[in-house]
N, C-alpha and C positions, 0 to 999 in steps of 0.2 A: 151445695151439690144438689143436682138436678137428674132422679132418676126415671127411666119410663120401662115399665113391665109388660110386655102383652100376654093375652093369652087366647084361649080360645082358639087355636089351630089342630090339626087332626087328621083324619082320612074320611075325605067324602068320595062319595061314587059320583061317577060324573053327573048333570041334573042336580045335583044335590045342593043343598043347601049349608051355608056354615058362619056362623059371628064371631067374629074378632072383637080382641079389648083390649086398652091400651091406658094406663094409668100412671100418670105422673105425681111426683112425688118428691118433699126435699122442702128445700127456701123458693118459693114460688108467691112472686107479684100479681104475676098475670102471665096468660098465654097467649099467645099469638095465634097464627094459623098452626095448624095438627094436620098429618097426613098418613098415609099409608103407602108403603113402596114394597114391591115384590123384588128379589132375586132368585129369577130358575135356575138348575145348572149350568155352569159353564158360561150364563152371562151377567150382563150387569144390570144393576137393581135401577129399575124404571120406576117409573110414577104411576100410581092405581086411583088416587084419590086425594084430594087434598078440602078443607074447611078450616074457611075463617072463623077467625073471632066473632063477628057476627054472625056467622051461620051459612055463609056463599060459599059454595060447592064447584068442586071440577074436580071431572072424570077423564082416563084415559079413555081414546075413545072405544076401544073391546070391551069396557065394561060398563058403558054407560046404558041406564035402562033396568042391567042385571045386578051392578053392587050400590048400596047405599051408604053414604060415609055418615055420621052425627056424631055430636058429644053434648058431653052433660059439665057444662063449667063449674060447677058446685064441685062436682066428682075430681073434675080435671082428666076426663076419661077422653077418649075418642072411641069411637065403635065403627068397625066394618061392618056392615050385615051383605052376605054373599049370597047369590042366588042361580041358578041353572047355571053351577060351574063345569067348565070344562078344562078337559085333562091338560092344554098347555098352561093354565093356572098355574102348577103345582109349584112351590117354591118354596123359600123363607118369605115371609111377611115383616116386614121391619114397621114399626111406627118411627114419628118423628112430629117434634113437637119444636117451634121459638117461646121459649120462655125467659120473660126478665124476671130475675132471682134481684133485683137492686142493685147489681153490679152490674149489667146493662144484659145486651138479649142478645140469646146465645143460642144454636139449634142442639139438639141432642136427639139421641136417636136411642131405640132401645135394642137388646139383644137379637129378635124377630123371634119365629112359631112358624114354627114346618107346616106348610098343608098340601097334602098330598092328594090331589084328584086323577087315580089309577085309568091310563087309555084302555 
């Protein structure tokens, strides 16, 4: 079993700044690409960020410039670092990780982390 924890969500004022984490955990081979997806109210959970294994990046394009994605592969982490958020932000923060556990490769996702950036 293959699990991912985030954390690091919270209440920021709008401008503000805020870092996500996101840690996997379990029978882990290797990972694949790791990403980061929001769901705001009432709609459905889009793309914010996503990085490969090697380290290639894509952003949605509302947050490119202002969020940074990285991970640390020793850790098995991923990190959001957020920056001049604004209020339609505010949502759950889901991570999501392809991990082969040696049974082959499989996406999981973790619980998410409210963050609430107040209009």
């Amino acid at each position: 079993q293959v699990q991912l924890v985030e954390s690091g969500g919270g209440l920021v004022q709008g401008g503000g700044s805020l870092r996500l984490s996101c840690a996997a955990s379990g029978i882990i081979n290797s990972i694949g690409a790791m990403g980061w997806y929001r769901q705001a109210p009432g709609k459905q959970r889009e793309l914010v960020a996503t990085i490969a294994s090697g380290g290639g990046t894509n952003y949605a394009d509302a947050v490119k410039g202002r969020f940074t994605i990285s991970r640390d592969n020793d850790k098995s982490t991923v990190y959001l670092q957020m920056m001049s958020m604004k209020p339609g932000e505010t949502g759950v923060y889901f991570c999501r990780a392809n991990v082969n556990s040696g049974w082959g490769k499989y996406d999981y996702w973790g619980e998410g982390t409210q963050v609430t950036v107040p209009s």
